[in-house]
N, C-alpha and C positions, 0 to 999 in steps of 0.2 A: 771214244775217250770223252769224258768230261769236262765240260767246259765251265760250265755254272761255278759259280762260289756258293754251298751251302750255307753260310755262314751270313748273308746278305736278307734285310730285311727292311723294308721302309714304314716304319714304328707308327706311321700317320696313317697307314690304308690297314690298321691293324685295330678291330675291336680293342676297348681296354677291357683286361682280365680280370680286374679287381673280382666284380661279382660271382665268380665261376669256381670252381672246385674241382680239380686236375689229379687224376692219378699216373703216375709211373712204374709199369712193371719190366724191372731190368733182369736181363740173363747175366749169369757171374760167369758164363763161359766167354773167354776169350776178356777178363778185365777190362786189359788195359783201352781196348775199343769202348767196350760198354759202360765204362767209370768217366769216360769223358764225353758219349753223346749225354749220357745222363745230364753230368754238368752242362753242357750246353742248352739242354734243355731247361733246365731249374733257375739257368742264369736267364733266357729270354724270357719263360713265363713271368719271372721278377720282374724285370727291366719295363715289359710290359704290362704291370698293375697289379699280378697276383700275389698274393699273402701270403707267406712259407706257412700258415694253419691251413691254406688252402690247397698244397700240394702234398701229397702222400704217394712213398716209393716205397715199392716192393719187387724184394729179391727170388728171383726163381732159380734153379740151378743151370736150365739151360734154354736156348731158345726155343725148342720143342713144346716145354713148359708154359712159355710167355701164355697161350692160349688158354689154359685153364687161371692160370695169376689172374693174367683180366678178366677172365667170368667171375671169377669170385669175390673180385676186386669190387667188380659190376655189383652184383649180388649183395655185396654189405657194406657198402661206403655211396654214399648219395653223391654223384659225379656227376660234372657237366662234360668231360674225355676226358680219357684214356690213351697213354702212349705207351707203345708196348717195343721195349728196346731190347736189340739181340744183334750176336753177331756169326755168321756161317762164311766159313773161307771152303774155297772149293779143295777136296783131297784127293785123295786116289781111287775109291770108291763112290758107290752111290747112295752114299749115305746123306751127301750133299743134298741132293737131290729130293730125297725123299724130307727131309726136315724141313727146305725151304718151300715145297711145295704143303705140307701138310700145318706150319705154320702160315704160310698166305692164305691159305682155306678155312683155317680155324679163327682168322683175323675178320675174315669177309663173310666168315659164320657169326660171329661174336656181330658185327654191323647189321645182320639182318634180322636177326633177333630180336638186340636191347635197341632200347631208344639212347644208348650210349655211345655217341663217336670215337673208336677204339683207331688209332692214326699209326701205321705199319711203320715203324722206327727199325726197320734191322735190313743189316747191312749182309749182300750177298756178293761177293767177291771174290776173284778166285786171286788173289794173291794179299797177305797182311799188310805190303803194301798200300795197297790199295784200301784197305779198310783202314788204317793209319790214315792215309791222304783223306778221307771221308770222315773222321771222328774227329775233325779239329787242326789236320794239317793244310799242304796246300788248296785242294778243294775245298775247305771250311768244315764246319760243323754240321751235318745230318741231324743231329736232336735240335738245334738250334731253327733248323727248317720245320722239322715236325711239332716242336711247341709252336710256331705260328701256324700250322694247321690243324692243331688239336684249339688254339684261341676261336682261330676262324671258324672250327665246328662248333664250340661250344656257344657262341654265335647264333649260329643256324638253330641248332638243339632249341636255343632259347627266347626264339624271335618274337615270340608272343610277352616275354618278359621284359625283354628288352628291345621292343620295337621303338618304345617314345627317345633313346638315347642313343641308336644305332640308326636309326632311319630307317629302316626295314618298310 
């Protein structure tokens, strides 16, 4: 069981985002999860320094999908990360299965390829419950976690840009 609060962040051990350029690729399956990590995301990249010119969100239909959005995303928008949000509740077949593995591989394909930190935002759960509790309920927010690790990469990405303001 979960214990963390996703939704918990200490704004002061967090790069500011000002300088950085953020893409979001959200699955439309299963909404009401992925309309609100979205939001928690687009709320902490702000909170923490980024420019709504410098985030750009795109819809794919499913989380299957997510993995070609962010290559393409990669491919024609000049990005410092990429969060790629989706949601899979466990069913009665193995269809679970094969989505959440062929999305985590196509995510950790997309990382060894681009010089683009692409940050796994999708939730794998076997009950809506639970992905509720994860999108903004009792456990907090999951995108709210992943835009601080999409800041924190984009960071690393660009330590040589910003070594003299990050201390790098």
């Amino acid at each position: 069981m979960a214990t963390t609060n996703l939704s918990y962040y200490d704004k002061a051990s967090i790069p500011n985002a000002k300088p950085f350029r953020f893409g979001i690729v959200v699955s439309e399956w299963n909404p009401e999860i992925t309309k609100n990590l979205h939001k928690g995301a687009i709320e902490t990249l702000l909170d923490c320094g980024a420019t709504e010119d410098n985030i750009i969100s795109w819809d794919v239909p499913g989380s299957f999908e997510l993995v070609y959005g962010c290559k393409k995303m990669i491919e024609t928008q000049k990005l410092d990360a990429v969060i790629a949000i989706g949601n899979v509740i466990q069913g009665e077949t193995k269809h679970f299965d094969f989505v959440c593995e062929g999305v985590t591989q196509g995510i950790v394909d997309l990382n060894i390829k681009y010089d683009v930190p692409v940050i796994f935002c999708v939730l794998t759960d076997n009950t809506k419950q639970q992905s509720i509790d994860r999108s903004g309920g009792k456990l907090g927010n999951k995108g709210i976690e992943c835009a601080v690790a999409a800041i924190k990469m984009a960071a690393i990405k660009n330590q040589e840009r910003t070594s003299n303001s990050l201390g790098f």
